[in-house]
N, C-alpha and C positions, 0 to 999 in steps of 0.2 A: 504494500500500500504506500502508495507516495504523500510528501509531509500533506504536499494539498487535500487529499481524500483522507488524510489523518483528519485534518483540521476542519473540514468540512463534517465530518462525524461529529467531531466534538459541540463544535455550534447543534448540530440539531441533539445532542445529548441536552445540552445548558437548555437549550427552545422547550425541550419536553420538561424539563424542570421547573421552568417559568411557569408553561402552563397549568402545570398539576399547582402550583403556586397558587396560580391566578384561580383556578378552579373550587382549591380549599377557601380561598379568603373568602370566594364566589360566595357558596356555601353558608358561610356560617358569617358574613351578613345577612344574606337572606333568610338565616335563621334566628339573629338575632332582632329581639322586642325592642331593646333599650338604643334612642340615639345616638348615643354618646359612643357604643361597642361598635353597632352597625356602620358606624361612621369609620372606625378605627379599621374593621376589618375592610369597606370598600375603598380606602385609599390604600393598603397595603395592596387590593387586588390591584386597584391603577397600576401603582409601581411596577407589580411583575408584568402586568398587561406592556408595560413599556420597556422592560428588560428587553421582554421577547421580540417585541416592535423592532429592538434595534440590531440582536441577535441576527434577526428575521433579515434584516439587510444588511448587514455582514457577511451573510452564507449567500445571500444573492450578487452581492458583488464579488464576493471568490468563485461562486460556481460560476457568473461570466468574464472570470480573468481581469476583474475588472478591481485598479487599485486602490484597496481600502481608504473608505475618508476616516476623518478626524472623529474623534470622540465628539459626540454633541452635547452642547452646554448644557441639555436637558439631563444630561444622567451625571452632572455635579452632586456627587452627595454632599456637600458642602451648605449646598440649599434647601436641604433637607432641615425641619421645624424640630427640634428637641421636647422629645416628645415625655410628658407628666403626667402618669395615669396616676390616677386619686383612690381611695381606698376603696370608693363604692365602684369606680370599673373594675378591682381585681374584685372586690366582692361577685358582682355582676357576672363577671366570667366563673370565678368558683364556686357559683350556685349554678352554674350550669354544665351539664357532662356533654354535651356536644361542642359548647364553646370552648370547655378546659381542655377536651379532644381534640380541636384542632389545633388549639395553641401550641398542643403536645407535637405533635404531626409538622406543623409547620417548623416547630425549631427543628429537626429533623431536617425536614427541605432542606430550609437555608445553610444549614451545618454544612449540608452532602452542597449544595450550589459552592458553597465558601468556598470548601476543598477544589472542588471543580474548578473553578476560574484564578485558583491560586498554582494549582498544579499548569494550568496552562500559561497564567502569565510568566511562568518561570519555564517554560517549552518555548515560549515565542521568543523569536528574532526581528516579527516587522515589529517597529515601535509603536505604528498606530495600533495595532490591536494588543501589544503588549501591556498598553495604554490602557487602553479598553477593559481588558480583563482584570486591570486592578484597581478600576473603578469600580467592575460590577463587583468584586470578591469584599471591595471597602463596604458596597451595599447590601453585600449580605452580611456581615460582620454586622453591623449598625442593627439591622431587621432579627439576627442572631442575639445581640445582648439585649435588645429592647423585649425580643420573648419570654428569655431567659427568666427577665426581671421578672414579668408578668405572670408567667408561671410557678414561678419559687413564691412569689406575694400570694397567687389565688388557689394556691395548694391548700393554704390554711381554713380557705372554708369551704373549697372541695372536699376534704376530709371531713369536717360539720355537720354538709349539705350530707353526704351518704353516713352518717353515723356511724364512720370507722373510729375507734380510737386504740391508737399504740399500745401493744400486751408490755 
């Protein structure tokens, strides 16, 4: 397999990972009741909707030899809001086993994306996509500890909500 059809692999590995992304956040906004979550979960589905967007034309200017552009100012994580969940969103989410499910699931994703696009920015030699890929590995890192958090906070009354308590 030549580097190109290496590479050209990899972009639609990362693409199917956005999408299952985009699909979970899908999900469980439209499962969620409360503002505040549903909001949270359909701008992370945006984000991956636009990893993939840009992934998406990446693999289409390599499949026609065609020399990759520049990172777009769009996937600055830099621009990215610093984001302050309050105690009634983790509550909110660990009163809920679909919501605490996907949180669980998506840090998942993001971990396996992280790895993904760190393994390859460290393969690549073009700069523009070298570039690339350590923006998206920064955006999942960022989408990575913000779950984290979320999920270590709504544990405590996920466990509550199901009446588990430690022997």
């Amino acid at each position: 397999m030549t580097q190109r059809e290496e590479l050209l692999l990899a972009l639609k590995k990362a693409m199917q990972g956005e999408m299952d992304s985009v699909n979970l956040y899908k999900n469980a906004a439209n499962h969620a009741k409360d503002p505040e979550v549903k909001k949270f979960f359909s701008e992370r589905m945006n984000e991956e909707q636009l990893h993939y967007n840009h992934i998406l034309e990446y693999y289409k200017q390599i499949s026609n030899n065609q020399e990759p552009r520049g990172v777009s100012q769009e996937l600055e994580p830099e621009k990215m809001e610093a984001q302050i969940f309050t105690n009634d969103f983790m509550k909110r989410i660990g009163e809920d086993h679909v919501l605490f499910s996907a949180i669980s699931t998506a840090l998942l994703l993001e971990l396996r994306a992280m790895e993904h696009y760190a393994k390859l920015e460290a393969e690549q030699k073009h700069p523009t996509l070298k570039s690339f890929f350590a923006v998206m590995k920064k955006y999942e890192q960022i989408h990575y500890d913000d779950l984290a958090k979320i999920q270590k906070e709504a544990e405590e009354y996920y466990w509550q909500v199901n009446d588990w308590q430690p022997f």
